[in-house]
C-alpha positions as a Markdown table, in Angstrom:
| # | Residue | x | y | z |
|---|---|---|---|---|
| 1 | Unk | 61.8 | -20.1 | -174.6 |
| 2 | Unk | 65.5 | -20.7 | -173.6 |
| 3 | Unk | 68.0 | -17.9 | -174.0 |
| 4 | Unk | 71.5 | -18.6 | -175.3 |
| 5 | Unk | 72.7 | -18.3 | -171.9 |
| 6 | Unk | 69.8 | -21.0 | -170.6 |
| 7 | Unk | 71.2 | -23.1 | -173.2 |
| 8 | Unk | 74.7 | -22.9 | -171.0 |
| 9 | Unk | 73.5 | -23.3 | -168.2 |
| 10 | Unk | 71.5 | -26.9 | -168.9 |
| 11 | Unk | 74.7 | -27.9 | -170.2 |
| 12 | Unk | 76.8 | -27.1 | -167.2 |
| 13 | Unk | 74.1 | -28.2 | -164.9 |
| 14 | Unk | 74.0 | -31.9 | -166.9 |
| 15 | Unk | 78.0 | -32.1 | -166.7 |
| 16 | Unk | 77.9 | -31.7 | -163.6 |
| 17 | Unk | 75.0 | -34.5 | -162.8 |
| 18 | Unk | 76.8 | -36.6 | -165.0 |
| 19 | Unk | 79.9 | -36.2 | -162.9 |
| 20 | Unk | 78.5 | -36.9 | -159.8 |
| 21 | Unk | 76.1 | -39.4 | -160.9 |
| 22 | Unk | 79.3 | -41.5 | -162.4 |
| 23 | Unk | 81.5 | -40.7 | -159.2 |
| 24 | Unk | 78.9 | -42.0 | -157.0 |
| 25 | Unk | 78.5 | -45.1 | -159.1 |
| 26 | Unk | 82.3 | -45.7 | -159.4 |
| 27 | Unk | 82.6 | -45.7 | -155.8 |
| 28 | Unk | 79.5 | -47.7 | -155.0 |
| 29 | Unk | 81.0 | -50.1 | -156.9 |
| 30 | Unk | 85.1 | -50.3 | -156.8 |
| 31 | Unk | 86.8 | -52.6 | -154.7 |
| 32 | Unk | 87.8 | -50.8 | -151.2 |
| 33 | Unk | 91.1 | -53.3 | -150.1 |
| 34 | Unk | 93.6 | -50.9 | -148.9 |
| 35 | Unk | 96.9 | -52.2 | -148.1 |
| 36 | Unk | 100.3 | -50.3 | -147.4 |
| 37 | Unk | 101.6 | -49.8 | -151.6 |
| 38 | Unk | 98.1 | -48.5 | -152.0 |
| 39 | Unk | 98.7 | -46.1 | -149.9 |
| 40 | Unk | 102.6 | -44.8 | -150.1 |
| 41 | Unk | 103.0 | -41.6 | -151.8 |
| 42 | Unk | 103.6 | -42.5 | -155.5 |
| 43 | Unk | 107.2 | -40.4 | -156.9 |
| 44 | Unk | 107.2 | -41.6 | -160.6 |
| 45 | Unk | 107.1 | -45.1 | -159.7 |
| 46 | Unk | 109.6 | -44.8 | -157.3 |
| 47 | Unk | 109.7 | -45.7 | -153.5 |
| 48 | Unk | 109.7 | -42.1 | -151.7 |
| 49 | Unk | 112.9 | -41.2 | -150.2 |
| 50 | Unk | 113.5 | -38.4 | -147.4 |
| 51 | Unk | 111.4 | -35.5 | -146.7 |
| 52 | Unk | 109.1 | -33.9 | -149.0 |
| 53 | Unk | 110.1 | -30.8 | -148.6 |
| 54 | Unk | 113.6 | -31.3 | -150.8 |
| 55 | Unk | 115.1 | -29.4 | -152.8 |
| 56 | Unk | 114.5 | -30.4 | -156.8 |
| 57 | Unk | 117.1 | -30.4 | -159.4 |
| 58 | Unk | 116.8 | -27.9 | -161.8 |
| 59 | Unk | 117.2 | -30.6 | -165.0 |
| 60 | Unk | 113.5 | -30.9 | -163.8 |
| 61 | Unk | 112.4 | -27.3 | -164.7 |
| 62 | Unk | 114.8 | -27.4 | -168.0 |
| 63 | Unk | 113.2 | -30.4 | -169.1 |
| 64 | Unk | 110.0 | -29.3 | -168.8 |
| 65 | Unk | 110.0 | -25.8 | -170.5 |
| 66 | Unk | 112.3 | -28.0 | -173.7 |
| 67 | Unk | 108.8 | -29.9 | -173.2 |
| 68 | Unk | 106.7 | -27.3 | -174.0 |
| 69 | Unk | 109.2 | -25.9 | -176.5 |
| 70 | Unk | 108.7 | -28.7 | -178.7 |
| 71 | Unk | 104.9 | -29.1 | -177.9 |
| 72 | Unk | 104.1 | -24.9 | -179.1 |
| 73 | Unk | 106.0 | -26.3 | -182.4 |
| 74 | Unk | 103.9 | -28.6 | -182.9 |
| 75 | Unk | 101.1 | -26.2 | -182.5 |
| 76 | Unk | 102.3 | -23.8 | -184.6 |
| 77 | Unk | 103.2 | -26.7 | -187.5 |
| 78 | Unk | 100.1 | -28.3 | -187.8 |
| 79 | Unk | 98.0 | -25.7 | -189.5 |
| 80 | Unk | 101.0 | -24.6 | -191.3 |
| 81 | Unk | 101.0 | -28.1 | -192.9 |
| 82 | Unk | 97.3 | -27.8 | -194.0 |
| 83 | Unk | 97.3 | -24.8 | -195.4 |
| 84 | Unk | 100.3 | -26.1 | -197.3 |
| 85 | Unk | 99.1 | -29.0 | -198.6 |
| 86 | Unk | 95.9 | -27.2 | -199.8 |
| 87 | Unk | 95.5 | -27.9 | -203.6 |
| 88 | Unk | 93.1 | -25.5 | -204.4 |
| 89 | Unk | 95.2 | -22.7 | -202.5 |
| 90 | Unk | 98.1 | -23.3 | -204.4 |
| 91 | Unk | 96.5 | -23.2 | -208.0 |
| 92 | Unk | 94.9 | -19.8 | -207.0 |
| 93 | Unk | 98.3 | -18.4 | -206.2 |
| 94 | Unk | 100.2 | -20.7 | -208.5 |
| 95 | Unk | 102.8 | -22.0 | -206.3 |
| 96 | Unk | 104.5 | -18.4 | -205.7 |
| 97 | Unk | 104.4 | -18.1 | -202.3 |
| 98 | Unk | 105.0 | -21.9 | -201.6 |
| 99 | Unk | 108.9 | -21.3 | -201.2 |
| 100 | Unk | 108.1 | -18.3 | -199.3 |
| 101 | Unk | 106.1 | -20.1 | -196.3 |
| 102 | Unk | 108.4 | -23.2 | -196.9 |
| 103 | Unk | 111.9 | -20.9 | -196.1 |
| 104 | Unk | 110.1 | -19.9 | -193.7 |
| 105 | Unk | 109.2 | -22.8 | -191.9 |
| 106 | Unk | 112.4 | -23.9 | -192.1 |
| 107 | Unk | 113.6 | -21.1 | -190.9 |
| 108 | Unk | 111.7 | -22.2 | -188.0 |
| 109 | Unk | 112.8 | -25.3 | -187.2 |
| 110 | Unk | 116.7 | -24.5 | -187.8 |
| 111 | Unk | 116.1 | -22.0 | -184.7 |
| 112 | Unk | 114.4 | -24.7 | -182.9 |
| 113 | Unk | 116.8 | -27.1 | -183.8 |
| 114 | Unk | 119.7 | -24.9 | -182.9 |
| 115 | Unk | 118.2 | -24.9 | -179.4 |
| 116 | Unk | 117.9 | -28.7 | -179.0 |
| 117 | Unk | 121.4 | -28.8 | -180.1 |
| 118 | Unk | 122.8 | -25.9 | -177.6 |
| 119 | Unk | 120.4 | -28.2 | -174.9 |
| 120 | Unk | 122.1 | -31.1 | -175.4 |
| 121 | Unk | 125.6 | -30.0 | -175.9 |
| 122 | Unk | 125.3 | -28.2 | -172.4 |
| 123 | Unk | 123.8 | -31.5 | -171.0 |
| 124 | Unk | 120.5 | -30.5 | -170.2 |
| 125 | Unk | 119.1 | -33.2 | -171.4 |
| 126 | Unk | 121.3 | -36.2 | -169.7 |
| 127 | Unk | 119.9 | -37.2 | -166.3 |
| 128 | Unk | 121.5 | -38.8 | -163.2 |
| 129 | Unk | 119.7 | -39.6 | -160.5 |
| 130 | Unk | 120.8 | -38.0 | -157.1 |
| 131 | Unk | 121.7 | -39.8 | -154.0 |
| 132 | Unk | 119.6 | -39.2 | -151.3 |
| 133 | Unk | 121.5 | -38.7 | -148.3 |
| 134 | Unk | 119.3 | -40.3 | -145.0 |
| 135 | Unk | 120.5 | -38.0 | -142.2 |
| 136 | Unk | 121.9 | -40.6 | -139.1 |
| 137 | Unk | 121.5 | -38.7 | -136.3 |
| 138 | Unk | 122.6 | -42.1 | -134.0 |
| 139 | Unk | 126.1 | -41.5 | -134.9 |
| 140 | Unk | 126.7 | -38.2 | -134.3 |
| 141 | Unk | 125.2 | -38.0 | -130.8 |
| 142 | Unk | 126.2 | -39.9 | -128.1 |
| 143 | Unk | 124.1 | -43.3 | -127.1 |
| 144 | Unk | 123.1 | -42.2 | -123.3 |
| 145 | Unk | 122.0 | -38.8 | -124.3 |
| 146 | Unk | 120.0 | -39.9 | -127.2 |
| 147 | Unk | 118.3 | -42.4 | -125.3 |
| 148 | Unk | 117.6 | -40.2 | -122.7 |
| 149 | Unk | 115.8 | -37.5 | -124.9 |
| 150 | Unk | 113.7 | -40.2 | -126.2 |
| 151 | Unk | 112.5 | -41.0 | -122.7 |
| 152 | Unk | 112.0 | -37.4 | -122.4 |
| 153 | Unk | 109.5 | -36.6 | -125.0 |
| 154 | Unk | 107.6 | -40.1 | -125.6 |
């Protein structure tokens, strides 16, 4: 007899054989062609540009926490909207605290919407791409000493 924590522990141990049964599998049979756009670093579909190491605008960071703004709404709506559609609910209570939950979902989404508003007025929400600037170290240092540090350390 299995406990409940015996029970857990099949499962976990059968996740993980199905993982690395189907891993194993998948590689056996992939195709293995490498070529040199396989293996670029991938920058949202974009050919990388400069160091790594960069500095990021901060629209990034802005647009992701609007992101997750609107995604916790959407949380936070859906159960409101099934408890409010619930017939049987609403005969119960007769409709009296319908206007109640509905002010006060749209009390919700006037803040939310105020936000999206005070976002976009402030531009948060446009997006330019930067120029990246390729640092040309040729022209700032002369030919004959350039070409003589590369003798140096090669």
């Amino acid at each position: 007899m299995l406990s409940d924590f015996g029970y857990i522990l099949l499962f976990i141990l059968g996740g993980l054989m199905f993982f690395s049964i189907s891993m194993f599998v998948a590689f056996l049979i992939r195709p293995q062609r490498p070529n040199e756009e396989k293996q670029t670093t991938y920058e949202c579909g974009e050919d990388p540009v400069g160091n790594a190491w960069g500095r990021f605008n901060v629209r990034f960071y802005v647009i992701a926490l609007i992101f997750i703004l609107f995604d916790v709404e959407i949380a936070f709506m859906f159960p409101w909207a099934v408890i409010f559609a619930d017939n049987q609910l609403v005969q119960e209570t007769q409709g009296t605290w319908l206007w109640f939950v509905f002010g006060e979902m749209l009390l919700f989404i006037s803040i939310l919407l105020i936000g999206l508003i005070y976002a976009w007025q402030k531009g948060f929400l446009n997006w330019d791409k930067p120029i990246a600037k390729v640092p040309d170290f040729k022209s700032k240092v002369p030919n004959d000493l350039y070409e003589k540090l590369n003798k140096e350390y090669s």
